[in-house]
C-alpha positions in Angstrom: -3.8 5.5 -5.9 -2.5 2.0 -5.1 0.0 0.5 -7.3 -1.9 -2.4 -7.8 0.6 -4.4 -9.9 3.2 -4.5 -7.7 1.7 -5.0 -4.1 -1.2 -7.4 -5.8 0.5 -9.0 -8.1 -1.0 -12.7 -8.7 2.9 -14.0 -8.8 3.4 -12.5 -5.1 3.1 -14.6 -2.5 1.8 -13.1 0.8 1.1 -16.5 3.1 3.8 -18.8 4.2 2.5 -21.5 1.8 5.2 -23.2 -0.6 5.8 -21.6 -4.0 3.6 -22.4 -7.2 0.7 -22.9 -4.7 -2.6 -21.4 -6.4 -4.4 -19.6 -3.8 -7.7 -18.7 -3.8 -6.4 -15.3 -2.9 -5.2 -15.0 -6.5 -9.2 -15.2 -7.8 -9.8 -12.9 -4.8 -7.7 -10.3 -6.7 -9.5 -11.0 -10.2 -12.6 -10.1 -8.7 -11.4 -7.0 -7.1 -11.2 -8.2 -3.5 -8.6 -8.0 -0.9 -8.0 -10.8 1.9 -7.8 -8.6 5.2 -3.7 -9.8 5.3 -3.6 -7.9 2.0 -5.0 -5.2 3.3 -2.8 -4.6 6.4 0.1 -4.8 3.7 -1.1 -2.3 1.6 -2.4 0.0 4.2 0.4 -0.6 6.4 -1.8 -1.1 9.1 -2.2 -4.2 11.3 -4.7 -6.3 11.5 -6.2 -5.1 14.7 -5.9 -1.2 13.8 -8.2 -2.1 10.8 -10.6 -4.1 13.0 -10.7 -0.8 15.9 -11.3 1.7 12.7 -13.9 -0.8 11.5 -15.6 -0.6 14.7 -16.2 3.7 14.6 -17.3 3.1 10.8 -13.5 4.5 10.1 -13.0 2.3 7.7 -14.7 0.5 4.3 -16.8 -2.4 5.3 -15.8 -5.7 3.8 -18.4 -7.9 1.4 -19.2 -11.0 3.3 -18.8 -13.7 0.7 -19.7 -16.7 3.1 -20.0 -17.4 7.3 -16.4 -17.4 7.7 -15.1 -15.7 4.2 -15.0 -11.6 3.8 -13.3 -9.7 1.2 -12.1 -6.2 0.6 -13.2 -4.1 -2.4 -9.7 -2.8 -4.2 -11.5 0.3 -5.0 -13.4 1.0 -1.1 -9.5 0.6 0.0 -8.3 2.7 -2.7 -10.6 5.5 -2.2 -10.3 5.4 1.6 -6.1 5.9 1.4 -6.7 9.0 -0.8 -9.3 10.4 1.5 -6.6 10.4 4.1 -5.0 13.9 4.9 -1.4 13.6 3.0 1.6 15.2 5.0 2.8 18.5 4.5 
């Protein structure tokens, strides 16, 4: 299971943006969403990996929130890392 307070913690700042700045990334979070930056951090996967799985239906499909605005579901990514075969 993710560890959700630490690696989405509102207070953590994941874009190059100056400190005290209120994202909308942090309401992203409220509502249970993930900005595709977020999760290639948590997944440890870039960017692109996540687009090629994306594109064999390898991967959870984001909700599109708007032409230009798509967001993760916390719990799609969640179950989706502990569908993955562990190492033995």
């Amino acid at each position: 299971m993710l560890d959700q307070r630490q690696v989405l913690s509102p207070g953590r700042n994941l874009s190059p943006r100056p400190s005290g700045y209120e994202s909308k990334d942090h309401l992203f979070r409220l509502l249970g969403l993930l900005t595709l930056k977020e999760v290639s951090l948590v997944t440890t996967l870039s960017v692109t990996t996540i687009w090629r799985l994306r594109r064999k239906m390898a991967f959870p499909e984001p909700a599109i929130l708007s032409d230009g605005r798509i967001g993760f579901r916390i719990s799609d990514i969640d179950a989706w890392v502990n569908a993955r075969p562990s190492k033995r």
